[in-house]
N, CA, C and O atoms as a DFTB+ gen file, in Angstrom:
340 C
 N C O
     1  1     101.212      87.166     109.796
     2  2     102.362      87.861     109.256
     3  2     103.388      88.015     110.376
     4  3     103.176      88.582     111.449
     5  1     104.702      87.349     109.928
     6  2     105.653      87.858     110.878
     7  2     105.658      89.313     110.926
     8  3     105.097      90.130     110.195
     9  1     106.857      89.551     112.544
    10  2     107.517      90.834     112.609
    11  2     108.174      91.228     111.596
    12  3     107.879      92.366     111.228
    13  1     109.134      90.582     110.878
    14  2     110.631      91.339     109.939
    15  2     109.320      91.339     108.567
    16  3     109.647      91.887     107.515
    17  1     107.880      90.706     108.669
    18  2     107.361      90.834     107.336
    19  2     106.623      92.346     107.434
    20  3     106.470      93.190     106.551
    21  1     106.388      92.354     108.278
    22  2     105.559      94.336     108.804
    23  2     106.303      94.829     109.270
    24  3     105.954      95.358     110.325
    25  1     108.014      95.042     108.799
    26  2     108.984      95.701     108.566
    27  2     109.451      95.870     109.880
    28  3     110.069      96.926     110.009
    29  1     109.352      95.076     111.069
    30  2     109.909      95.073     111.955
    31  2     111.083      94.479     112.637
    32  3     111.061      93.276     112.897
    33  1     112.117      95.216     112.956
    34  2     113.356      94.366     113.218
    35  2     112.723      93.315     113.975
    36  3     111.633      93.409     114.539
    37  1     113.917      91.719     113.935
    38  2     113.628      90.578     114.950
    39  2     113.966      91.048     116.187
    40  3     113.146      91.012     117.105
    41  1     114.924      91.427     116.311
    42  2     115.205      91.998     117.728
    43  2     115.248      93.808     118.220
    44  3     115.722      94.814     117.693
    45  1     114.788      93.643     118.989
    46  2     114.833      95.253     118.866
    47  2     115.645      95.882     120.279
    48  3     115.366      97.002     120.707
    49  1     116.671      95.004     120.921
    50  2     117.155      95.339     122.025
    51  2     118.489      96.238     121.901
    52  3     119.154      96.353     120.871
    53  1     118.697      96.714     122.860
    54  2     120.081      98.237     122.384
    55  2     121.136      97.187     122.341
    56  3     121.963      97.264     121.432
    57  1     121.226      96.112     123.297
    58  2     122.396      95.167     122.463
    59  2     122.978      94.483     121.268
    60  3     124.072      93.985     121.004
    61  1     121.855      94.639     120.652
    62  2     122.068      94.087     119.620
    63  2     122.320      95.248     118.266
    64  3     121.429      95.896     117.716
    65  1     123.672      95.271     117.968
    66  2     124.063      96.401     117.138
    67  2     123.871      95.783     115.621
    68  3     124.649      94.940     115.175
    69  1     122.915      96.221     114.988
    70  2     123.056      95.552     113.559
    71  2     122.261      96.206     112.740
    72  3     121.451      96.979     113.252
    73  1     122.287      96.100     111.684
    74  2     121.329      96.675     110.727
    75  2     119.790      96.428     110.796
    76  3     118.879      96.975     110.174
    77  1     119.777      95.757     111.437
    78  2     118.424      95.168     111.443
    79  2     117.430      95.713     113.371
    80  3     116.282      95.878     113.781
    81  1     118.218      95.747     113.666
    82  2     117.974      96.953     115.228
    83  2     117.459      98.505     114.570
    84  3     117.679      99.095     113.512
    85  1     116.522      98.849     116.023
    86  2     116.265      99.592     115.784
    87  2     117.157     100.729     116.646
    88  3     116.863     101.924     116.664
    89  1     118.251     100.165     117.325
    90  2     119.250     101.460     118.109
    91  2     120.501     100.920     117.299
    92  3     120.606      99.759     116.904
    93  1     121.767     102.286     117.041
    94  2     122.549     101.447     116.298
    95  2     123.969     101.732     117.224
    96  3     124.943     102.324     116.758
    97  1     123.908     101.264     118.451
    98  2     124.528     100.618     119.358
    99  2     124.074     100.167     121.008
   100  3     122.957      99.950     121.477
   101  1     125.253     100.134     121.563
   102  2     124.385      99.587     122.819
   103  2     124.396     100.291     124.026
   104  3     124.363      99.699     125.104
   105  1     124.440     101.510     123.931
   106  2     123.509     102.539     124.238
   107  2     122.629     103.458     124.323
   108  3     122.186     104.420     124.950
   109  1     122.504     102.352     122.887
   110  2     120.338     103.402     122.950
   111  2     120.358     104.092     122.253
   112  3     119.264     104.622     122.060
   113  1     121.635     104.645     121.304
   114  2     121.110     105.729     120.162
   115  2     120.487     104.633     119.009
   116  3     120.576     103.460     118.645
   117  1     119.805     105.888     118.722
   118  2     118.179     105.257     117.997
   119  2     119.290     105.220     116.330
   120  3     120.274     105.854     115.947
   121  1     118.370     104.032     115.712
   122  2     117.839     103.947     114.052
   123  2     117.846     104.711     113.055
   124  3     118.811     105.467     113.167
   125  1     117.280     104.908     112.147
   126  2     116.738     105.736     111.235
   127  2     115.359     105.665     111.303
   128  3     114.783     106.715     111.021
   129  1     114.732     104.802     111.574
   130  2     113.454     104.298     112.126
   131  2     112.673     105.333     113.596
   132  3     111.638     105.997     113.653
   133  1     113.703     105.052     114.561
   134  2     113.397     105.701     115.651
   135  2     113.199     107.268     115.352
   136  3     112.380     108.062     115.814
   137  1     114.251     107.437     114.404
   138  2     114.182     108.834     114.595
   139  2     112.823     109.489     113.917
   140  3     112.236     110.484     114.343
   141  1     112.527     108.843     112.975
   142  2     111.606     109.097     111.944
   143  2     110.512     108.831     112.603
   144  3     109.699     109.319     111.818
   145  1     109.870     108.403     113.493
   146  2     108.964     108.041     114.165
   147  2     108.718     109.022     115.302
   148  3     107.592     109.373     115.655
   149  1     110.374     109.626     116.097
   150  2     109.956     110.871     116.820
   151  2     109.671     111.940     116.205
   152  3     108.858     112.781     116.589
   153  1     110.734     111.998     114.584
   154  2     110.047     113.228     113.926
   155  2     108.433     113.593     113.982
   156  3     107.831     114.613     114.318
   157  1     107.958     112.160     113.451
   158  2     106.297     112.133     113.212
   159  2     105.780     112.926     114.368
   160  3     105.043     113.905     114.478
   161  1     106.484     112.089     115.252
   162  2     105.578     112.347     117.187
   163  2     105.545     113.585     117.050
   164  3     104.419     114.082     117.019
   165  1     106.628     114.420     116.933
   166  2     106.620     115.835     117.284
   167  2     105.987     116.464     116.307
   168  3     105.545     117.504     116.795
   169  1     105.692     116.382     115.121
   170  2     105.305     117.223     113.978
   171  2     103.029     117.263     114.726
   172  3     102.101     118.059     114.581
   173  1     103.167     116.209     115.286
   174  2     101.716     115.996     115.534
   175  2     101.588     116.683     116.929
   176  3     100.592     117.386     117.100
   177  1     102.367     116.573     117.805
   178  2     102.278     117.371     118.932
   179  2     102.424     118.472     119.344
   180  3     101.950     118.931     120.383
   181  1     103.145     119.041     118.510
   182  2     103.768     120.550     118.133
   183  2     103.215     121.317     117.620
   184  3     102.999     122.460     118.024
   185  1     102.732     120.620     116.195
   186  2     102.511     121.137     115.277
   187  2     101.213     121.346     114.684
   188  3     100.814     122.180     113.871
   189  1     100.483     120.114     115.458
   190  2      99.391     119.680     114.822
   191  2      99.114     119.039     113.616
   192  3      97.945     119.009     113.233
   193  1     100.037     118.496     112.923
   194  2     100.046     117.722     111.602
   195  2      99.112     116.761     111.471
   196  3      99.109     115.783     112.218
   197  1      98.295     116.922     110.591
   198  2      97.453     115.638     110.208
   199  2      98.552     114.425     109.104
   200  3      98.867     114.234     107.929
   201  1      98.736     113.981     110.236
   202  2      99.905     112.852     109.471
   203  2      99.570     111.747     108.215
   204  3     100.340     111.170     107.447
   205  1      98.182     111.706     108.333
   206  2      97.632     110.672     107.349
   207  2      97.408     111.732     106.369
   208  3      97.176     111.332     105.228
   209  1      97.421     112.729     106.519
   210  2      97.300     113.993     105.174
   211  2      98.857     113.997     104.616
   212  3      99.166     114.017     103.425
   213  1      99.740     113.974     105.702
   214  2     100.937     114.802     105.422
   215  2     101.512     113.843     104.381
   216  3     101.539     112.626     104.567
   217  1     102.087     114.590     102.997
   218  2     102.714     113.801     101.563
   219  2     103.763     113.206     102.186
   220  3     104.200     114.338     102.390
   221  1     104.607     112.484     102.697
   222  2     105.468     111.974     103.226
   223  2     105.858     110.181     103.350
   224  3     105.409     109.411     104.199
   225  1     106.634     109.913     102.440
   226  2     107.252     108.412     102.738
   227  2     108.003     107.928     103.550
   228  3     109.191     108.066     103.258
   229  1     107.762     107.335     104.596
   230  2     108.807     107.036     105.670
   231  2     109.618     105.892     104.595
   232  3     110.758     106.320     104.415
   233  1     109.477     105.062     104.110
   234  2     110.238     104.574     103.484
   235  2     109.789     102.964     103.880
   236  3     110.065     102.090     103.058
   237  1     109.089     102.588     105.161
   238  2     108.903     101.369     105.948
   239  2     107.603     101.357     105.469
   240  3     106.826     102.242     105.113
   241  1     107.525      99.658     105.573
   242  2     106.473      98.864     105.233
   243  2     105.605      99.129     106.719
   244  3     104.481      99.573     106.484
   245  1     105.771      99.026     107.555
   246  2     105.429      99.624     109.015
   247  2     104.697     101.349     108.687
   248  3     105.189     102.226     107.977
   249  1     103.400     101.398     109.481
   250  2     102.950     102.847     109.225
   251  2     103.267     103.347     110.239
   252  3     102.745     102.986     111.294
   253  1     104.058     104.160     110.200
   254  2     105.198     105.181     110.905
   255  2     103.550     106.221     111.097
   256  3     103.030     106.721     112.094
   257  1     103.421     106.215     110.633
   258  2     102.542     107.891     110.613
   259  2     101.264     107.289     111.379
   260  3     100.352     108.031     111.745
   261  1     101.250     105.914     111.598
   262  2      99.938     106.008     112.270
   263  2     100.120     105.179     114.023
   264  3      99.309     105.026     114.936
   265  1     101.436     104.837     113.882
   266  2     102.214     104.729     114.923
   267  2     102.068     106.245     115.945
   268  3     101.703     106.516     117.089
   269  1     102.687     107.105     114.537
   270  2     102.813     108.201     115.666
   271  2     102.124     109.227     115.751
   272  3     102.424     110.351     116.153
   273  1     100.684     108.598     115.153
   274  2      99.402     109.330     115.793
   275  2      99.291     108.545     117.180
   276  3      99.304     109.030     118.312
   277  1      99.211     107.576     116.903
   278  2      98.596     107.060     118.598
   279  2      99.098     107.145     119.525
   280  3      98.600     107.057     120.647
   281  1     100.717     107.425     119.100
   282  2     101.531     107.788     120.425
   283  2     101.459     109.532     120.916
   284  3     101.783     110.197     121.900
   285  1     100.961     109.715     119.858
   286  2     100.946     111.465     120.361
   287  2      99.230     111.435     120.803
   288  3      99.105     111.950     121.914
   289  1      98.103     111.042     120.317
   290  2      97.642     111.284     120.916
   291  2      97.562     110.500     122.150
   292  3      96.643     111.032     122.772
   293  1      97.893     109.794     122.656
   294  2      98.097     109.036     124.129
   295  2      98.619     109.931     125.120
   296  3      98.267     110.160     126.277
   297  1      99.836     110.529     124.173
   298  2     100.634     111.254     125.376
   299  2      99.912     112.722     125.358
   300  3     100.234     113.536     126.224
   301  1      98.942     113.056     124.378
   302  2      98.370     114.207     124.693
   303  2      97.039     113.986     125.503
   304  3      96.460     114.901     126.089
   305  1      96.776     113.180     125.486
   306  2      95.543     112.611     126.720
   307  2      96.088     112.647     127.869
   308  3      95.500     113.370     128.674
   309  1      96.886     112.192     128.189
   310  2      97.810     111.556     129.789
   311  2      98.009     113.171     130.221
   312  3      97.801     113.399     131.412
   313  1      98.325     114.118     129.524
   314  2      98.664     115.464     129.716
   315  2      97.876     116.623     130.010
   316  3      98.119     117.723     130.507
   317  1      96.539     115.871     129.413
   318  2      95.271     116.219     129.465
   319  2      94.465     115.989     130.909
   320  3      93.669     116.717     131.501
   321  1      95.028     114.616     131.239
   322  2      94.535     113.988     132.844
   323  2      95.441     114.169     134.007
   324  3      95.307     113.727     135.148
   325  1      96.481     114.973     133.456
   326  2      97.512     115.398     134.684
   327  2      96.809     116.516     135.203
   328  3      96.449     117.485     134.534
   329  1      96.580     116.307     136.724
   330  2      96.272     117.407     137.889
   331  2      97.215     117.922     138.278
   332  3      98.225     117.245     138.468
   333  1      97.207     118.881     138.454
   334  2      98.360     119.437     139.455
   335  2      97.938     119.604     140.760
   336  3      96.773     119.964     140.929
   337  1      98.633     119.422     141.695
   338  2      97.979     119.808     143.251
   339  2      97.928     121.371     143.256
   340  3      97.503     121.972     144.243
């Protein structure tokens, strides 16, 4: 399966301003995509949301919600293995 078929833009670079990007210019402000994906992040890190519970359609053929389990829990591990001196 292609990328654009698992709902992923072809290009995903901040230069490239188009509907089909996931920033919608070329400095990095995010998508509708992006944003919806940090929403997720934070609702799970914050909040504790069980995202595969939570009633919610991102709208993408792409699983947003299980994207941003793994990114939250990654970054809650890494946070977990930070020492402080």
């Amino acid at each position: 399966m292609s990328a654009p078929e698992r709902g992923f833009p072809q290009q995903a670079s901040r230069g490239d301003v188009n509907k089909k990007a996931i920033y919608s210019d070329a400095l990095g402000h995010p998508q509708r995509m992006l944003k919806t994906l940090s929403q997720l992040v934070c609702l799970k890190v914050i909040y504790q949301v069980d995202l595969e519970a939570f009633d919610y359609d991102t709208g993408y053929v792409t699983d947003l919600k299980a994207i941003a389990t793994k990114v939250a829990e990654s970054e809650t591990q890494r946070h977990r293995d930070h020492r402080v001196p």
